[in-house]
C-alpha positions, -999 to 999 in steps of 0.1 A, spaced: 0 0 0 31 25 1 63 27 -17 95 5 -20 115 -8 7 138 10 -8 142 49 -9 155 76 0 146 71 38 168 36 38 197 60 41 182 79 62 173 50 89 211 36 85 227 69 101 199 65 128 188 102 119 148 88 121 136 77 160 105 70 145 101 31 148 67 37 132 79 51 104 107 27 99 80 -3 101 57 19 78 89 19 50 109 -17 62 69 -35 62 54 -16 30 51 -35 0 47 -20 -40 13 -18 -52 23 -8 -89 18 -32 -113 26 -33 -149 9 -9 -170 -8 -25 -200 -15 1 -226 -29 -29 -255 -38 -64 -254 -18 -72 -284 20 -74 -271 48 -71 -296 85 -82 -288 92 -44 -294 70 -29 -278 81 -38 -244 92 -14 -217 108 -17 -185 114 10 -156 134 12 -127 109 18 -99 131 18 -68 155 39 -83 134 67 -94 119 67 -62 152 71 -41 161 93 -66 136 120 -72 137 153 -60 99 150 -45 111 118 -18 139 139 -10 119 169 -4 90 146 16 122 130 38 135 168 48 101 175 59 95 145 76 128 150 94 119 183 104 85 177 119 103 152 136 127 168 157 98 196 165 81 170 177 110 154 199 122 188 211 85 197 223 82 165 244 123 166 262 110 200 271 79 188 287 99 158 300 123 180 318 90 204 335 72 170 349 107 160 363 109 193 382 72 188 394 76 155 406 104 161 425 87 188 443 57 168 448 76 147 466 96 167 486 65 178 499 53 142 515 63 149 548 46 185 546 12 175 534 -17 150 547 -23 121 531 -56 128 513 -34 162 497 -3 142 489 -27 114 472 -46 143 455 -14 159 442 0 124 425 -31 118 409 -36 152 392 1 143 380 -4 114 367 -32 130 351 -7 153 334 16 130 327 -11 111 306 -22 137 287 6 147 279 16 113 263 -19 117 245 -9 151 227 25 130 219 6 97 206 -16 127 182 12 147 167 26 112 158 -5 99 142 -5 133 123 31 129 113 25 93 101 -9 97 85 7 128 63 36 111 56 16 79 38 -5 106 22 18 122 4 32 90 -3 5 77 -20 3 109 -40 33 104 -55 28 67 -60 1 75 -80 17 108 -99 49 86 -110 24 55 -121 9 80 -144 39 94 -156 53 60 -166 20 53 -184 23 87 -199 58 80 -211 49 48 -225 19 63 -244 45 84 -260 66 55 -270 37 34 -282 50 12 -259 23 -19 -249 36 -33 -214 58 -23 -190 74 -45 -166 92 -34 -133 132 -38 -140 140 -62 -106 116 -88 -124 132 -86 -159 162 -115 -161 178 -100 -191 175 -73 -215 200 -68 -246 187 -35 -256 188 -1 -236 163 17 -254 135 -5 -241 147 12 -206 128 41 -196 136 52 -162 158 78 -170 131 92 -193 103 86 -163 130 97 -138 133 134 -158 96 137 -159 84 128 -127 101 153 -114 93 181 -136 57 176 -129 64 173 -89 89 207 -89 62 228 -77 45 204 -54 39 218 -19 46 193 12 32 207 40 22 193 79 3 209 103 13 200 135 0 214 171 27 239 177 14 246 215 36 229 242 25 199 254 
């Protein structure tokens, strides 16, 4: 339901730069949904093409762009939670420094309305993350489906009949039935101007 195992994110999990395991089991789990493009029932030997799928999508400007912005949102959204980390820290240490000070029934009342905060605060965390994850597939998807009509496109022009995807092809003798370059060039003209954006909660936890 999402792109390749392999894009431009794979280098960006090996240097560790993502702490998203969600995200990671989003890319390392997803499996490609595009399927060969038939453009006539009546296949020629000639009019075969093939396309490099997982290279166009590592290399395309548009994945790059989607991986900055992912990585962005990402560290917004670990810096807002350390901070509010280090504030419950301080609270709780002065909850408990009061014990001694305060009845029973207080001290009891104090934890819980901590532990309320505590929890609500991991709620706010749990949402920004479900935001971050359900944009991230979304624009996925949107570009799954852009390039898939770009190679169609491509292969219109060519009056080309079927095209497979490269990593299934055993051998091929002659270049010209390759179009990912061709694909490559195209997809991202037509995603140059696309806007990426996410809106996050910007409040403190």
């Amino acid at each position: 339901m999402l792109f390749l195992n392999i894009v431009y994110f794979i280098n960006i999990i090996e240097n560790n730069q993502i702490v998203n395991t969600d995200i990671i089991n989003i890319i390392n789990n997803s499996e490609s949904s595009f399927y060969p493009i038939p453009i006539s029932n009546t296949v020629n030997i000639d009019k075969i093409g093939i396309v490099d799928f997982r290279y166009i999508l590592k290399k395309s400007n548009a994945i790059k762009v989607l991986g900055d912005k992912f990585i962005f949102y990402e560290k917004k959204i670990n810096e807002k939670i350390k901070l509010k980390q280090k504030e419950l820290k301080i609270e709780e240490k002065k909850i408990l420094s009061r014990k001694n000070k305060l009845t029973d029934a207080d001290y009891k009342n104090k934890l819980n309305l901590f532990k309320s905060e505590v929890f609500e605060v991991q709620k706010k965390y749990k949402e920004d993350r479900l935001i971050l994850n359900n944009s991230f597939q979304t624009f996925q998807k949107k570009l799954k489906d852009l390039l898939a009509q770009v190679i169609k496109d491509v292969s219109k022009k060519r009056e080309i009949n079927v095209v497979f995807l490269k990593e299934n092809v055993f051998l091929f003798n002659d270049p010209s039935i390759d179009l990912t370059n061709e694909v490559l060039d195209l997809f991202n003209k037509k995603t140059k101007s696309m806007s990426i954006t996410i809106t996050l909660n910007d409040k403190p936890f």
